[in-house]
C-alpha positions as CSV (number, residue, x, y, z in Angstrom):
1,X,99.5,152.1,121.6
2,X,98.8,151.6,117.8
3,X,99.8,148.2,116.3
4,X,102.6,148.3,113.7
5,X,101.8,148.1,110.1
6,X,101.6,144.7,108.7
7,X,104.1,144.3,105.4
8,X,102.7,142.9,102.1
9,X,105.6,141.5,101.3
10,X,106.5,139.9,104.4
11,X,106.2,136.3,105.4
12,X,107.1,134.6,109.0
13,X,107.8,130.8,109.3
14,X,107.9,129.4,112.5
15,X,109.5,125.7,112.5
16,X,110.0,122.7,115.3
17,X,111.5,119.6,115.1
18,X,108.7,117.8,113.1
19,X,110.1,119.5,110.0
20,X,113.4,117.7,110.3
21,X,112.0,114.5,111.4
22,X,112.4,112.7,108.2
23,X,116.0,112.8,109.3
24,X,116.7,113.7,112.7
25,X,114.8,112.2,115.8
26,X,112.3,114.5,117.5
27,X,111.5,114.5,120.9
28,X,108.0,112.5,121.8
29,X,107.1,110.4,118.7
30,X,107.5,107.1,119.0
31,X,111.4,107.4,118.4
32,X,111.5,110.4,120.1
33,X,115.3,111.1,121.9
34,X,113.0,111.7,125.8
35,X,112.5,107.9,125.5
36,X,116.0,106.8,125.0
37,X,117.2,109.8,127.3
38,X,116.4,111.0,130.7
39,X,116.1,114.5,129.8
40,X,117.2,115.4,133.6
41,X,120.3,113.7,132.6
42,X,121.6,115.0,129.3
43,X,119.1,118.7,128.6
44,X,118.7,120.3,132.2
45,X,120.4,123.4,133.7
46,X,120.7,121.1,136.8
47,X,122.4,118.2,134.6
48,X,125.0,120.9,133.4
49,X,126.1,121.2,136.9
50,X,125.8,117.7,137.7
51,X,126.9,115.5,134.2
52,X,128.9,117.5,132.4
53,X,130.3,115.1,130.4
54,X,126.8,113.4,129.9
55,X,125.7,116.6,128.6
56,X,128.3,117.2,126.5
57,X,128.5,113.8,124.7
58,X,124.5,113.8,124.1
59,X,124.8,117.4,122.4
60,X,127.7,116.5,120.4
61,X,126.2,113.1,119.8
62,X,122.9,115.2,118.2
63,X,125.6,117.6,116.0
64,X,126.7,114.6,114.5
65,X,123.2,113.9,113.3
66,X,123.0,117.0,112.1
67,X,126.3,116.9,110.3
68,X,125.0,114.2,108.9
69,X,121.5,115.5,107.4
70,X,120.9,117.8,104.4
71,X,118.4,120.2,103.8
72,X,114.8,118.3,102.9
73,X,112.0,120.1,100.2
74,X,110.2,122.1,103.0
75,X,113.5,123.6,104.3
76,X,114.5,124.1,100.8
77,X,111.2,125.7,99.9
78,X,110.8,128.0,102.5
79,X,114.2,129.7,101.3
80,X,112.7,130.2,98.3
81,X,109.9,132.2,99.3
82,X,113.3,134.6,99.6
83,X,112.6,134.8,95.5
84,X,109.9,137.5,96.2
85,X,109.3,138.3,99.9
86,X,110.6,139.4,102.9
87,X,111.1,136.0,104.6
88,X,112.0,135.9,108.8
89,X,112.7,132.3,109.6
90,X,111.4,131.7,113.7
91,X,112.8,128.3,114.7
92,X,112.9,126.2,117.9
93,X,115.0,123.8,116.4
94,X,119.3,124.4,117.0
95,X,120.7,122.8,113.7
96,X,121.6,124.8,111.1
97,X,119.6,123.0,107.9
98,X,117.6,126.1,107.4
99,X,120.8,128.4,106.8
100,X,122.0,125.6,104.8
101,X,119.0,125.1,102.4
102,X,119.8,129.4,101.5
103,X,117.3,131.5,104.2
104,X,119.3,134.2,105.3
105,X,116.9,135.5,108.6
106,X,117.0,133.0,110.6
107,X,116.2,133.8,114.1
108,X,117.3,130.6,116.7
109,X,115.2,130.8,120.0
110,X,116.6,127.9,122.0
111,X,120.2,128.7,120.8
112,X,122.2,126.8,118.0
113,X,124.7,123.8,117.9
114,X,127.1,125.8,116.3
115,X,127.6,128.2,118.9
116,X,128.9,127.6,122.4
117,X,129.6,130.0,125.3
118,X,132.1,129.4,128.2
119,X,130.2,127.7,131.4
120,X,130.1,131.3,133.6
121,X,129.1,133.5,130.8
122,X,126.0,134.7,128.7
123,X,128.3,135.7,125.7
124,X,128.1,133.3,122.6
125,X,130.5,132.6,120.1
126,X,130.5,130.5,116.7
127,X,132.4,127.0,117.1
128,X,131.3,126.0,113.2
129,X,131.3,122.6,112.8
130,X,133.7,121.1,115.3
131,X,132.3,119.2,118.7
132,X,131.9,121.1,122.5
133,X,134.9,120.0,124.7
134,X,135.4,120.4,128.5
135,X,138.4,121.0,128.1
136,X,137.6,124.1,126.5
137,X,135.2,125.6,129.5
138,X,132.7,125.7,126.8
139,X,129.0,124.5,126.8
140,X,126.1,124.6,123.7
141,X,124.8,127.8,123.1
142,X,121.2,126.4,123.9
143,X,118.3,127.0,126.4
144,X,118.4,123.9,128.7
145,X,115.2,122.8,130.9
146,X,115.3,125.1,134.4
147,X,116.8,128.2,131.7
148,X,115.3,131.4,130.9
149,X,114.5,131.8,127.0
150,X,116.6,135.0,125.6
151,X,114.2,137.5,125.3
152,X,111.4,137.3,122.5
153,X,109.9,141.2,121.9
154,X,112.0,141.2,118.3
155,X,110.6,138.0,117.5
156,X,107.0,138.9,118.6
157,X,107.0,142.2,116.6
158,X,107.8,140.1,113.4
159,X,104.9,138.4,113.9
160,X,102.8,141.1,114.6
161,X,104.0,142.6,111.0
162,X,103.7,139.5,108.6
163,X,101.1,139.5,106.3
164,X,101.5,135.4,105.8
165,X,102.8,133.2,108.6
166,X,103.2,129.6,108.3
167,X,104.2,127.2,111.3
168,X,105.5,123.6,110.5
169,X,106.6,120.8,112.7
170,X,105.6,121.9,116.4
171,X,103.6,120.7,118.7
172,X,102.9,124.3,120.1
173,X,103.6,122.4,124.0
174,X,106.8,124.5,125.0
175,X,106.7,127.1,126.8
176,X,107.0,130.5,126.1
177,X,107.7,129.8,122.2
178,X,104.8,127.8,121.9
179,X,102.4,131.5,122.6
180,X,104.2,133.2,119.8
181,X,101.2,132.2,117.2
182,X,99.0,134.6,118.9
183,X,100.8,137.5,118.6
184,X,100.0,136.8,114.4
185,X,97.6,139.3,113.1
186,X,93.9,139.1,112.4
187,X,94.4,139.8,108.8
188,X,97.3,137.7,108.4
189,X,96.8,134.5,106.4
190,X,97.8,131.9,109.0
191,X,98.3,128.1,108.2
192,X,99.7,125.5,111.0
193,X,101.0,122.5,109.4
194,X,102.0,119.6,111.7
195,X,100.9,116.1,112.4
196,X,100.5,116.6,116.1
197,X,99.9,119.6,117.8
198,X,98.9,120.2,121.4
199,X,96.4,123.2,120.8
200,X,95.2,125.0,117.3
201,X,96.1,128.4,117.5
202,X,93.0,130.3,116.5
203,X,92.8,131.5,112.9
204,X,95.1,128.8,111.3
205,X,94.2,126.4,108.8
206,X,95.3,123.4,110.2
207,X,97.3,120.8,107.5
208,X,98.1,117.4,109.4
209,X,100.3,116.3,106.3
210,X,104.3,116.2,106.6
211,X,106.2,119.0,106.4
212,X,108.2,117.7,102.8
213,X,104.9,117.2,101.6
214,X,102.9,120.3,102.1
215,X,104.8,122.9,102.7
216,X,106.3,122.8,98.9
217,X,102.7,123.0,97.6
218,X,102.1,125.9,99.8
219,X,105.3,127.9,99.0
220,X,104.5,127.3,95.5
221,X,101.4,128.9,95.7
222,X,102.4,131.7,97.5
223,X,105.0,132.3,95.1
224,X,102.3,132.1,92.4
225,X,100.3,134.6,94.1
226,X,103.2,137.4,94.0
């Protein structure tokens, strides 16, 4: 089977947590949320069943955070690359502070705070800023550990037809999300930027600088080159 034409014009970004965290806390730094959580506890399909309420409170507890961050440079800059490309937005991160800094493809692979879904059903709905109740029958609309990922072949083929694809902020440790970077083409210029990252992906240029830092400078040279 022939691969699909890569676009010119079009440009993936693939974000994690690291280009949030100089507001919100990531995960494994050294003020990461697994080390004042038990993640069995609060982010588990099996701590659904068992602590509902301790689920509830520590997803509500991280929309608050969110509610309470704005949009930083390099989520600000990446909408506009929107100026003069094709821009698809790949995040592992459920805020909403790329939607909110103006990108308008923004494809949410572990599921968003600001969608829920009732407890026995697969079928999301938007909840917009409010908090998740019990009361309601209503859980976050987001992968949990010990849950499938929703299907990736749309987000693969995006990558397979970008001509510039830039990751920021990820680790590249979760799995399947984390494989996504190979699936980038050959041709493609490919940078990582991130100041720890399990493996390089092969073919990036690798910037260990934070994202509010370089990502601005790359956007604007892109934007030059157009």
């Amino acid at each position: 089977m022939s691969k699909p034409e890569i676009d010119p014009n079009h440009i993936v970004v693939f974000t994690g947590a690291g280009i949030s965290a100089d507001q919100l806390a990531t995960f494994t730094d050294d003020n990461g949320l697994w080390l004042k959580y038990r993640v069995e506890e609060v982010s588990s399909a099996q701590a659904l069943k068992a602590y509902p309420e301790k689920v509830i409170d520590f997803y509500n507890f991280r929309k608050q955070e969110v509610l309470s961050a704005h949009p930083n440079p390099a989520h600000i800059a990446i909408a506009e690359l929107e100026k003069k490309y094709r821009v698809s937005v790949v995040t592992s991160n459920v805020d909403n502070l790329h939607e909110r800094a103006g990108s308008t493809q923004v494809y949410h692979v572990h599921g968003s705070l600001f969608e829920a879904r009732h407890l026995e059903s697969d079928v999301s709905f938007s909840i917009g800023d409010r908090l998740y109740s019990l009361e309601n029958n209503e859980r976050p609309h987001v992968v949990l550990f010990g849950e499938q990922v929703p299907n990736l072949y749309e987000v693969k083929k995006l990558f397979k037809t970008a001509s510039k694809v830039l990751i920021v902020g990820t680790s590249l440790t979760v799995k399947p999300v984390c494989n996504l970077p190979k699936y980038a083409r050959g041709r493609a210029e490919k940078i990582l930027v991130s100041k720890h990252v399990n493996k390089r992906p092969y073919g990036f240029e690798f910037i260990p600088l934070d994202a509010i830092i370089a990502v601005p400078l790359i956007v604007k040279r892109w934007l030059n080159q157009h």
